[in-house]
C-alpha positions in Angstrom: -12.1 -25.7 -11.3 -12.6 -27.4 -8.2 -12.7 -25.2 -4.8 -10.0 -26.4 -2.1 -11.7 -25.2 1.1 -8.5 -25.2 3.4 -8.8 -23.4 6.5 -5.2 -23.5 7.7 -4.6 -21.4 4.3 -7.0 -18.8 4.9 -5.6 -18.8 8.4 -2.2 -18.0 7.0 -3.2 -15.6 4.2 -4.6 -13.5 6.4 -1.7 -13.9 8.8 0.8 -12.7 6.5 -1.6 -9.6 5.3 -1.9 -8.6 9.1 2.1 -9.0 9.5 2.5 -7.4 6.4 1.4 -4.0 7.3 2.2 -4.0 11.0 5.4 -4.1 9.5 4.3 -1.6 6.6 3.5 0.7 9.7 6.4 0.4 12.1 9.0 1.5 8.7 7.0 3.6 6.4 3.8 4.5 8.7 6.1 6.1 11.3 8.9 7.0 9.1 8.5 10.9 9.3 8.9 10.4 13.2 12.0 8.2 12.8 13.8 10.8 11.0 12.1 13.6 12.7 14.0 11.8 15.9 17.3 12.6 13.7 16.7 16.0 12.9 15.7 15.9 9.4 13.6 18.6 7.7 10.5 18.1 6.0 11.7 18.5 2.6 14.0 16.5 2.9 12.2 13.5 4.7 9.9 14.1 1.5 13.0 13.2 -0.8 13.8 10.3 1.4 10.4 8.7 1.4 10.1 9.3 -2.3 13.3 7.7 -2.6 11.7 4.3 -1.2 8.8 4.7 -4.0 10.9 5.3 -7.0 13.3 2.6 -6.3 10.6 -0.1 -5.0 8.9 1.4 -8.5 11.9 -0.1 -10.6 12.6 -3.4 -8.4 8.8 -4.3 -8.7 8.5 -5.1 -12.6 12.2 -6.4 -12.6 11.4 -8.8 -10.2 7.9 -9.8 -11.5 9.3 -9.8 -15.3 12.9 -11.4 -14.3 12.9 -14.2 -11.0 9.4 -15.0 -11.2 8.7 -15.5 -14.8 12.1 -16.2 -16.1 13.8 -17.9 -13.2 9.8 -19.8 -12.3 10.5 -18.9 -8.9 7.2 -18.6 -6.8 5.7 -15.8 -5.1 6.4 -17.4 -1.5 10.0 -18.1 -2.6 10.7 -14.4 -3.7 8.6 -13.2 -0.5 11.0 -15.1 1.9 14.3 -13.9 0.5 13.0 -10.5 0.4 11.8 -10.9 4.1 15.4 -12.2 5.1 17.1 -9.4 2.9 15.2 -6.4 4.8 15.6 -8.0 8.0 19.2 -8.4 7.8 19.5 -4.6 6.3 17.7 -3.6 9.7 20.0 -5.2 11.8 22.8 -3.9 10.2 21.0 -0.3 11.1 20.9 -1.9 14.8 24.6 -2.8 15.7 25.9 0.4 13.3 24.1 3.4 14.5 25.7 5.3 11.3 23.9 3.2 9.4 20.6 3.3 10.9 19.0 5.9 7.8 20.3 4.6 5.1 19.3 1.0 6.5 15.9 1.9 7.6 15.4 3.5 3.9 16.5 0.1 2.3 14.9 -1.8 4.7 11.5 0.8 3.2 12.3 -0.1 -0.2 12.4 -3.8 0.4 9.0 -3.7 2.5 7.5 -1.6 -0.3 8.0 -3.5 -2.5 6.9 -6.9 -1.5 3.5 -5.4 -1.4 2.2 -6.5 -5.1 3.5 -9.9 -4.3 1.7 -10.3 -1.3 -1.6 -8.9 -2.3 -0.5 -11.3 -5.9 0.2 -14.5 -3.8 -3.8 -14.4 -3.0 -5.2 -14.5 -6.7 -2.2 -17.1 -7.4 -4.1 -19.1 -4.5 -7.2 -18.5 -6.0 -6.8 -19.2 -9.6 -5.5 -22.4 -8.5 -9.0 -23.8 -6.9 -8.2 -22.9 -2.9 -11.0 -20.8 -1.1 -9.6 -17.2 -0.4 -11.4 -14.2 0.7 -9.1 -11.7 -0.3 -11.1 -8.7 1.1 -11.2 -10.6 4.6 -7.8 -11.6 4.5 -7.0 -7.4 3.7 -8.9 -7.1 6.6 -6.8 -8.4 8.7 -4.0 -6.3 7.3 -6.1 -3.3 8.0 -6.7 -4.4 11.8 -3.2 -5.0 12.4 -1.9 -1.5 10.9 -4.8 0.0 13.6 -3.2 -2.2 16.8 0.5 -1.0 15.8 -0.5 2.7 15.1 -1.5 3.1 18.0 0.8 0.8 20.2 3.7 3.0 18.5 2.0 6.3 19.0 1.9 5.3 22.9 5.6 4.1 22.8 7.1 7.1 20.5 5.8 9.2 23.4 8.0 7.5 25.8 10.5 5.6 23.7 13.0 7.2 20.9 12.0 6.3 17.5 14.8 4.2 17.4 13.0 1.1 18.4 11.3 0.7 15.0 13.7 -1.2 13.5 13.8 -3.6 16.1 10.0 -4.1 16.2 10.0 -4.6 12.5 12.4 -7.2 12.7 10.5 -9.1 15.3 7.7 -9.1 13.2 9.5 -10.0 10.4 10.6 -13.0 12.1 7.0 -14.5 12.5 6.0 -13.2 9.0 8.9 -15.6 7.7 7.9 -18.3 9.7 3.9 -18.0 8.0 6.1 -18.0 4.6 7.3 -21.4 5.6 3.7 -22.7 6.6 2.1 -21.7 3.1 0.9 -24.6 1.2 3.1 -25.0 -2.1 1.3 -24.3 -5.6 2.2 -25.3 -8.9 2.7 -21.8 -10.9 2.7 -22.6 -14.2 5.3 -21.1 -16.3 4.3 -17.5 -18.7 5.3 -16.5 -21.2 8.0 -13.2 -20.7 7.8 -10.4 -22.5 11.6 -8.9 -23.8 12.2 -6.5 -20.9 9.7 -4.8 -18.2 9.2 -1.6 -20.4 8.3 -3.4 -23.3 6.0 -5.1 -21.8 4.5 -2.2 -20.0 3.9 -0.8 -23.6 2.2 -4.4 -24.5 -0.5 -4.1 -21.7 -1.4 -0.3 -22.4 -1.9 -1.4 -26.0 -3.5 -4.8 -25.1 -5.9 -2.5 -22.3 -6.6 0.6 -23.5 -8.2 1.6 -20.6 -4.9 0.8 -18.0 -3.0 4.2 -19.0 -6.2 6.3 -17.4 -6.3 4.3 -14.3 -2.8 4.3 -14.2 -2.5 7.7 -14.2 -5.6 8.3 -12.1 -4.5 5.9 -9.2 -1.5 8.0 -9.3 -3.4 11.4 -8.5 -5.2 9.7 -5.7 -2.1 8.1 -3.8 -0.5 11.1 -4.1 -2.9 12.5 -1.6 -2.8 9.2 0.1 0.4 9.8 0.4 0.8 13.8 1.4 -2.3 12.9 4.7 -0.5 9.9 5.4 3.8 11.0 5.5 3.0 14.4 7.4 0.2 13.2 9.3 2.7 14.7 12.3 2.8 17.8 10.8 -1.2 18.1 10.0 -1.4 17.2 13.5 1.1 19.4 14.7 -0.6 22.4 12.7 -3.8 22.4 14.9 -1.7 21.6 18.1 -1.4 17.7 18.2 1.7 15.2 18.5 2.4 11.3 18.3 -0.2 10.1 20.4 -3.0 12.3 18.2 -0.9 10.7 15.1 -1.1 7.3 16.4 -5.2 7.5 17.4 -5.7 9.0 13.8 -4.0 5.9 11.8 -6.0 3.5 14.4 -9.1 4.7 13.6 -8.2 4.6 9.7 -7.1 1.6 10.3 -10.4 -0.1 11.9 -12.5 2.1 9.9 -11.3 -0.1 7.0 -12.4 -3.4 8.3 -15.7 -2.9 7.4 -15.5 -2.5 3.7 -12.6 -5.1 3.2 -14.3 -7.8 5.0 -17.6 -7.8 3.4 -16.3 -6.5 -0.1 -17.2 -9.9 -1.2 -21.1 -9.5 -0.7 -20.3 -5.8 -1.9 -19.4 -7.2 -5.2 -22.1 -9.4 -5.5 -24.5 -6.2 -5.4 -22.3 -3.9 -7.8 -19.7 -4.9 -9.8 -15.8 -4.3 -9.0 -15.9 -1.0 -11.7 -18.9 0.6 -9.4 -16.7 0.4 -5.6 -13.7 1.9 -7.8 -15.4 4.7 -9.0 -17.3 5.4 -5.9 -13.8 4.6 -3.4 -12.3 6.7 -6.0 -14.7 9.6 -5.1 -14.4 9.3 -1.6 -10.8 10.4 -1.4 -12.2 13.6 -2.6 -14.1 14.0 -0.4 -11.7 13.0 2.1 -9.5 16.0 1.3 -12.1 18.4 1.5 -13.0 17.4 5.1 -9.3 17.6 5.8 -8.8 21.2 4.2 -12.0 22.5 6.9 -10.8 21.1 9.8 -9.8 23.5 12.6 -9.5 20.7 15.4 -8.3 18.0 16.6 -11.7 16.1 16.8 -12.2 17.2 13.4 -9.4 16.2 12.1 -9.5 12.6 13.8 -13.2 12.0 12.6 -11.8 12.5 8.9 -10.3 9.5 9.2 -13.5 7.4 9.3 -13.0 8.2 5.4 -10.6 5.4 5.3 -12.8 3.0 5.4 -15.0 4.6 1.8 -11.8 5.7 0.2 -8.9 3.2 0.7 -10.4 0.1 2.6 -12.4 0.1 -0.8 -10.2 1.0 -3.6 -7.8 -1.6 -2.2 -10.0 -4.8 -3.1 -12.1 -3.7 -6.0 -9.1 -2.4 -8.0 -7.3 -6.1 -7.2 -10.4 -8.3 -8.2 -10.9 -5.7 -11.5 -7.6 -6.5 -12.5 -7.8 -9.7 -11.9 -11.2 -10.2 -13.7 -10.5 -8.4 -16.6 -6.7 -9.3 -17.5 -5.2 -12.1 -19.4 -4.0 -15.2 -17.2 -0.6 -14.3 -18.2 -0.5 -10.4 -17.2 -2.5 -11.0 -13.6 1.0 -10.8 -11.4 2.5 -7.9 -13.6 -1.3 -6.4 -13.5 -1.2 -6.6 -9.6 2.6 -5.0 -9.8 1.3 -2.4 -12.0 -1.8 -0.9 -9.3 1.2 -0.9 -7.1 3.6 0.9 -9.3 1.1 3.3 -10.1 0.3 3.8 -6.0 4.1 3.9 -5.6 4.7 7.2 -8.1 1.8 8.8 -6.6 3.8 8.3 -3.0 7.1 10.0 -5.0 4.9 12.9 -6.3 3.2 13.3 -2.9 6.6 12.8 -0.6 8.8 15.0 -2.9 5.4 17.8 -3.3 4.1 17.3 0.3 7.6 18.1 1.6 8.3 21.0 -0.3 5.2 22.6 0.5 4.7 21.6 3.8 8.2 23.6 4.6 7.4 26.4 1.9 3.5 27.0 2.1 2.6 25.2 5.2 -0.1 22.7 6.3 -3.2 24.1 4.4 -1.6 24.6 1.2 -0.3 21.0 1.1 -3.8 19.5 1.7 -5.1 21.9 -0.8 -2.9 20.8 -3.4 -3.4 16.8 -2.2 -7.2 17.7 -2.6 -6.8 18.9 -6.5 -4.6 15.4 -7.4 -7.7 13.4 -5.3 -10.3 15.3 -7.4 -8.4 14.5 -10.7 -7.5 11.3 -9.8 -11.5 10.6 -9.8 -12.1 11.9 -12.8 -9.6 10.2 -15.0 -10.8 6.6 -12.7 -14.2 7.6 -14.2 -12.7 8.0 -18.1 -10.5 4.7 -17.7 -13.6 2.2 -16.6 -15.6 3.2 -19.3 -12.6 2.2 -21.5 -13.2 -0.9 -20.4 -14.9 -4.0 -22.4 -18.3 -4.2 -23.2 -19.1 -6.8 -20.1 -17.0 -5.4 -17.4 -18.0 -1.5 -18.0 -19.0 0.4 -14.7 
């Protein structure tokens, strides 16, 4: 196929990846502070947050399975109304202050759940002949999560917590508006399968190997997820607040730059299977940093991790997937890393919660550290499920 070198589209891509996850930070990066600001326990902000995961888990597939390959709408057309839909739910947060939780949660599960469409809307670019560098493009996701992290750390210091919804929304706007710039595509129609569970059962008979990493990229988001939702609390624990929080994601954040934006000449050395395994490792290895840290220092240097554990895992399980899966099962393939990552944020919301308030601190990052480890191992099992050519 022939390659469309467009630099206006790369431009864009990575545009929308950046605005992506500055948004992704303002709702779900600082959520635990938001409701913190309106006195909810930890327990229950773990319910809330796993809330947002289980219902973006279900929305996903029906929206992958139903409006795109049914209704042959296209990636950039379901982005935009789901853009519109969680900027008008903040709003509503805005002008009713009895709203404001409940719309910042639905506001969550709409933000969550654009994510396999945005990451998706890159291979559809791809597969079509136009030059992308996904990894790059991630990139610039990663770099604009650091900037916000730690512009809202400095302002939640100052400022009430109710100012995220508003700076969502203002980045929502200009997200929209790089929507409207992207280049159309001609998506050619699939075929459906009968209903979203059905054709879950389809793919983890078609790839053997997908229940394994399924369930391993579970365990490893599920620490993901207990670090990341009570961060304040870690922090908190050895005698830190929102600005420590807010330096912590920033150097997560940049730390990840590195791998995403040369993860192209990375897998041109070893293969998508080998940075899996080996980002797969790293959140480990992460956790076990995190359970001896007895600073502050400490405990901000752990977050260099990022950028072997996530900034890595991010890429190589996107290009496996798309590699090794059927033309037809890319988008649903992409939903599915994301559905997976999304139950291992209800597992670690509800579970970091509850022992965060019951245990404490330590016992929580112990825990995470035992799902990481496992997560690893059952990575390991599920690529050498895989086909003969694309084993690790």
């Amino acid at each position: 196929m022939r390659t469309q070198s467009k630099a206006p589209l790369r431009l864009y891509y990575t545009s929308i990846q950046c605005l992506y996850w500055m948004m992704f930070c303002s709702i779900y990066g600082f959520a635990t502070l938001f409701l913190i600001d309106y006195g909810i326990d930890p327990a229950k902000i773990g319910g809330m947050l796993a809330l947002i995961n289980i219902v973006s888990a279900i929305l996903q597939p029906m929206i992958s399975q139903v409006i795109i390959r049914k209704f042959h709408r296209s990636l950039v057309q379901v982005l935009k109304v789901m853009t519109c839909l969680m900027m008008l739910v903040l709003s509503l947060g805005v002008i009713i202050p009895a709203w404001s939780i409940s719309s910042y949660i639905i506001g969550g599960i709409l933000l969550v759940s654009m994510q396999s469409f945005v990451n998706a809307l890159a291979f559809a670019y791809m597969n079509h002949g136009h030059s992308l560098n996904f990894g790059f493009s991630r990139a610039g996701g990663s770099l604009g999560y650091a900037a916000t992290s730690f512009v809202l750390g400095q302002l939640l210091a100052r400022y009430s917590a109710a100012v995220l919804p508003l700076i969502t929304f203002a980045e929502g706007v200009i997200f929209f508006i790089i929507l409207w710039l992207m280049p159309a595509i001609e998506e050619e129609p699939q075929p459906i399968a009968a209903g979203g569970s059905q054709h879950s059962e389809h793919l983890l008979k078609k790839y053997p190997f997908l229940l394994f990493l399924f369930i391993g990229f579970t365990c490893l988001f599920s620490f993901h997820t207990m670090i990341n939702s009570f961060l304040a609390q870690i922090f908190g624990h050895i005698g830190g607040g929102s600005k420590e929080v807010g330096i912590a994601l920033m150097i997560a954040g940049l730390c990840e730059l590195p791998g995403m934006i040369l993860f192209e000449r990375l897998v041109k050395r070893k293969n998508s299977q080998f940075w899996l395994f080996f980002s797969s490792i790293a959140f480990g290895v992460r956790g076990l940093l995190m359970l001896w840290a007895g600073s502050i220092v400490f405990m901000e240097l752990t977050h260099v991790m990022q950028g072997l554990s996530f900034a890595l895992f991010i890429p190589a399980s996107a290009y496996l997937f798309n590699q090794v899966l059927a033309d037809e099962d890319r988008v649903f393939g992409q939903t599915l890393i994301i559905i997976a990552t999304t139950i291992g944020g209800v597992l670690g919301n509800i579970l970091g919660g509850f022992l965060v308030q019951a245990s404490g601190v330590w016992i929580m990052l112990l825990c995470g550290t035992i799902f990481a480890l496992t997560g690893a191992v059952l990575t390991y099992f599920g690529l050498l499920k895989l086909p003969g050519s694309a084993q690790l």
